[in-house]
N, C-alpha and C positions, 0 to 999 in steps of 0.2 A: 209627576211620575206616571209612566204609563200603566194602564189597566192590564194585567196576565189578561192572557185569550182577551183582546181587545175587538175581536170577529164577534166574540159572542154577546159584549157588551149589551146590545139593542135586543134580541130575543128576550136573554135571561134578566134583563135588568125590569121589564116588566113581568115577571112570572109571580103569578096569585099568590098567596097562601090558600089553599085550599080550605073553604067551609067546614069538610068534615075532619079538618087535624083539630085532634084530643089530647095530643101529649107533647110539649115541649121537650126537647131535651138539650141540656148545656153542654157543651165540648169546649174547654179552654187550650188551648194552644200557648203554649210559653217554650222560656227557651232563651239563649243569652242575645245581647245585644247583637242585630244585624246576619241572624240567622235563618230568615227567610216567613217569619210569621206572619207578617202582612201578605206579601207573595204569598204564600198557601191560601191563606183566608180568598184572598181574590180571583184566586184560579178553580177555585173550588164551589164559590157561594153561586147559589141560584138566581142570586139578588146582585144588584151593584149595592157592595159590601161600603157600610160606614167607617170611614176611618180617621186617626183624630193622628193624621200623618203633618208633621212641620217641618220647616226648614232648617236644618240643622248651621248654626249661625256660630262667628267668634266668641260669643259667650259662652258657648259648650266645652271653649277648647281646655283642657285639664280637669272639666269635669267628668263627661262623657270619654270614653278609652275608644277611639274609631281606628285605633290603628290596625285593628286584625280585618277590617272593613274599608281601603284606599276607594275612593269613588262614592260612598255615600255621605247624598244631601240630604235625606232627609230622617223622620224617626218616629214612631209612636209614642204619641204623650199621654194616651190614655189608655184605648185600647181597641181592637179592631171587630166590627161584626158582621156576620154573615149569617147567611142561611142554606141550609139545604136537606128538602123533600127526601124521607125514606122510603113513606109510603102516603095513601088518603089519610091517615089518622097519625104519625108520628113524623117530629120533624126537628132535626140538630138545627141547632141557633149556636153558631161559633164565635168563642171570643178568644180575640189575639190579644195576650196579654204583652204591655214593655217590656222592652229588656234590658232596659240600662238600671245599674245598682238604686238612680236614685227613686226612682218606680217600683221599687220592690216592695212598698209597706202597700199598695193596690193589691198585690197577689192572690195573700189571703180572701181578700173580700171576693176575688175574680172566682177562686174558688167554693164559693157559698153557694151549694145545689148544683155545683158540677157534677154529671155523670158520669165523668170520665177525663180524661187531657190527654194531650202528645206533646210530648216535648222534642221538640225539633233540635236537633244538634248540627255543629260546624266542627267537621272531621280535623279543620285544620284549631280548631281551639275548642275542643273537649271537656278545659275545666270550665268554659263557660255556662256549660250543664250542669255542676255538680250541685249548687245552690238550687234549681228547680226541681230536681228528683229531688233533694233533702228534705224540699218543704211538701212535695206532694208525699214523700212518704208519711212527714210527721203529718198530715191533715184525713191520712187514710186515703187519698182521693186517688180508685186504679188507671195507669198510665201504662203508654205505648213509648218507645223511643224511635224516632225517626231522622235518620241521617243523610239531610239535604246533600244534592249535588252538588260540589261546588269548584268538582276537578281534580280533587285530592280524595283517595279511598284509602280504608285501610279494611285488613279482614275483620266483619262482624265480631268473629272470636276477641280481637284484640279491643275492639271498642268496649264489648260489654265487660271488659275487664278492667280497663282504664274509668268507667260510669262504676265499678263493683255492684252493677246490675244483679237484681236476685233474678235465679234461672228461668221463672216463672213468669217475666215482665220481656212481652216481643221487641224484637230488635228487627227494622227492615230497614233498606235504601229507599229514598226517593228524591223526585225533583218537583219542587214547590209551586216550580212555574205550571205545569202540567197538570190538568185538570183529574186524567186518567188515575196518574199517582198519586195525585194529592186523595183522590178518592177510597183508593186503595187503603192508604193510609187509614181514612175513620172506618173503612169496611175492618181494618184488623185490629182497630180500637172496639169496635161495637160486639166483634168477636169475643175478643178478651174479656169483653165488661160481661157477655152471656156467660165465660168460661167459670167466673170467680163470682157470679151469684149463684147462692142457696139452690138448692133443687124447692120447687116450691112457689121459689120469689121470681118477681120480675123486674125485666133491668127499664121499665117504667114507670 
């Protein structure tokens, strides 16, 4: 499978981690099966992102649902990671969580010290979000929703109604392949995680 921004591959795939980062911070990405979680992860990390992507083979066929997906071969079996520098001392470490049903009991653990998630949605199959907003609502863990490109739009208004998104959780468009928008994307997550901490506290 090709590398998103495969130009940048050779800069960014050697980029340090900086000496004086002090603060990790987790960002999981989920989201239903073949919704672009790997693709983000990759268009976005600073690093040539690890990923535990395989062949999608006859054995999967009735177990895995790839129908709303025609054209992919392959899948995350585990999960996907990246990185990317906010500043000298703080720095998102992204994990792409699976999307297939039978990767679901990983979730939880994915979410252990998350600061945050996005869940990435497929405009053309929307209930395939409703199980990851469920579980990040039951784990408390605050989330963005972000509605990959995928040629099919519909008005924000009608998605966050079809998700019965609570009014206080962002709804933006984006395209996964895109470095810009994938960026955007944790710029309006990192937002929201300052909006909903404590005056007081910090979101490190």
């Amino acid at each position: 499978m090709d590398f998103a921004g495969s130009e940048d591959v050779p800069e960014r795939s050697r980029a340090p981690l900086h000496s004086t980062a002090r603060h990790g911070l987790k960002i999981v990405i989920i989201g239903g099966f073949g919704v672009g979680k790997t693709t983000l992860v990759r268009s976005v990390s600073e690093i040539r992102p690890l990923d535990t992507e395989a062949t999608m083979t006859d054995v999967g066929v009735g177990v895995d649902d790839a129908s709303g997906v025609p054209g992919k071969s392959t899948t995350t079996v585990a999960f996907d990671f990246g990185r990317i520098s906010i500043d000298d001392e703080h720095v998102l470490y992204l994990f792409g969580a699976p999307g297939q049903q039978r990767f679901w009991f990983l979730w939880d653990r994915l979410f252990a010290g998350a600061l945050g998630a996005i869940v990435l949605v497929d405009q053309r199959r929307i209930a395939d979000s409703w199980y990851a907003i469920d579980r990040l609502e039951h784990q408390g863990t605050p989330f963005v929703v972000a509605c990959n490109d995928f040629g099919e739009s519909h008005a924000p208004e009608a998605v966050r109604d079809a998700l019965d998104l609570d009014p206080a959780v962002p709804l933006l468009m984006c395209d996964a392949r895109s470095r810009e928008s994938s960026k955007q994307v944790l710029i309006a997550l990192i937002e929201h995680l300052y909006s909903v901490v404590p005056q007081g506290e910090s979101v490190s």
